[in-house]
N, C-alpha and C positions, 0 to 999 in steps of 0.2 A: 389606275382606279383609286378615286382618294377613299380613306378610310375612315372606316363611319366611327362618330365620336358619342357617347355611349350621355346622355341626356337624363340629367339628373330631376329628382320628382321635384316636386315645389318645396314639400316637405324638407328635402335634402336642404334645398338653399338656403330656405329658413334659418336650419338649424345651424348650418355654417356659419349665416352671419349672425348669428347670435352670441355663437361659440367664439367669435375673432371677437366679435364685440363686448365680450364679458369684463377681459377685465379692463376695460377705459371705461365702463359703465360702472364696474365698480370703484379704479381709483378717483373718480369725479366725486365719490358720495354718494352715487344712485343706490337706488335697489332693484334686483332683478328677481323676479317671482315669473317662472314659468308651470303649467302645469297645473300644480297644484291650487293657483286661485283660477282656474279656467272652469265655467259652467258646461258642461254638456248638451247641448238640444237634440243629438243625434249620437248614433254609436259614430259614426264619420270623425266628429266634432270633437267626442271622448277619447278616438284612436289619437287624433293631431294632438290634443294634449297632451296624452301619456308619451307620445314620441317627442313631443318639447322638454318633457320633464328630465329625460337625462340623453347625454350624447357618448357613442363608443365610441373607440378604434384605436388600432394598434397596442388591444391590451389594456385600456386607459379607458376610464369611462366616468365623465362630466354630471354631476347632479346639480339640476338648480337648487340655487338656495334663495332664504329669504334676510338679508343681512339689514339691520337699522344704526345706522352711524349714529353716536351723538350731533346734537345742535349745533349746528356749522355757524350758527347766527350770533352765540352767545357769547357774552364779556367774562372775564374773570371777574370777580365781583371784588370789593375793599374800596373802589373810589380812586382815590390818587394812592394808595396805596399798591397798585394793578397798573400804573400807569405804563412801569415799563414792560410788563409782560405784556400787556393787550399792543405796543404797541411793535415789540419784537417778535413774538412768540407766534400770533395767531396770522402771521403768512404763510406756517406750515403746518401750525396745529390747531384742533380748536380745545377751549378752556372742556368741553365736556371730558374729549380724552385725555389731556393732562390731569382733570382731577380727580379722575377714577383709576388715575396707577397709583400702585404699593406706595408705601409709606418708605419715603427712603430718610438717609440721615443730609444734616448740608453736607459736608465734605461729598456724598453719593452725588445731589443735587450740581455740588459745582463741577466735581467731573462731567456730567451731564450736558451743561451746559459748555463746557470747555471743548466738548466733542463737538457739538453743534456749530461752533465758531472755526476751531480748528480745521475737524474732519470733514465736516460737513458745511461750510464756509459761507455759515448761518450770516447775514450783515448785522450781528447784535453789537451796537458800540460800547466800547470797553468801561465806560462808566455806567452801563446800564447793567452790566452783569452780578454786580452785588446787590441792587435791588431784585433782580430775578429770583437769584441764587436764598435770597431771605425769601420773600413769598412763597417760594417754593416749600422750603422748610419748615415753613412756620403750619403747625397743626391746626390752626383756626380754617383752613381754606381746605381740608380735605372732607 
C-alpha cells in the first residue's frame, strides 16, 4: 500500500521559496519586503501577509526585512583622480559602501587593499595600488 505523502498548503510553498530565495535576493542588491508593505482587502489576504512576514522552524525564526543597498550605479568621484579605483575597485564594491566606512589611516588603507589582492585575489595591478591606497586616504573623498 503506498504511503500517503502529507501535501503541503500553498502558503507553505510560498514561503519556502522565499526563504531559499532570500539570500541570492539579497547578495544581488535586491530588497525584499514581505508582509509589512502588503494591503489587506480581506482578513484571508491579511492572514497570508502576516504569515509571509516571518518563517519558523527548528527553533529559528526568519523575519523579513526591508534592507536599501547604496547606488550600485555610482563612480567615485575626483575625475582621473578615481581613475584607478573606478576601475579596480567597483567589480566588488560600489563607491557608496566604500565611502561611508570609518576613517581609517594609509598604512590601515594599504593593508586593506593588500588583503584584497593577496587573500582575496582581487586582479588589482600592482602599479595601481598606490593610487588606490592615496584616494582612499585622502580626507577630501569621505
Amino acid at each position: 500500500m503506498p504511503k500517503e505523502v502529507d501535501r503541503l498548503e500553498p502558503i507553505e510553498i510560498v514561503r519556502a521559496a522565499l526563504v531559499a530565495a532570500m539570500p541570492v535576493i539579497l547578495a544581488l542588491g535586491g530588497t525584499l519586503v514581505l508582509g509589512s508593505e502588503a494591503s489587506a482587502k480581506d482578513d484571508s489576504t491579511a492572514a497570508t501577509a502576516a504569515a509571509l512576514n516571518s518563517v519558523s522552524g527548528g527553533g529559528t525564526t526568519l523575519r523579513s526585512v526591508n534592507v536599501e543597498f547604496p547606488d550600485p550605479g555610482r563612480l567615485f568621484p575626483g575625475g582621473d583622480r578615481a581613475e584607478a579605483i573606478n576601475n579596480n575597485c567597483l567589480a566588488c564594491h560600489s563607491a557608496g559602501m566604500v565611502l561611508t566606512q570609518p576613517y581609517l589611516s594609509r598604512a590601515e588603507w594599504q593593508s586593506e587593499v593588500d588583503k584584497m589582492r593577496n587573500i582575496y585575489k582581487a586582479p588589482i595591478a600592482a602599479e595601481d595600488v598606490a593610487a588606490i591606497v592615496d584616494y582612499l586616504a585622502s580626507r577630501e573623498n569621505k
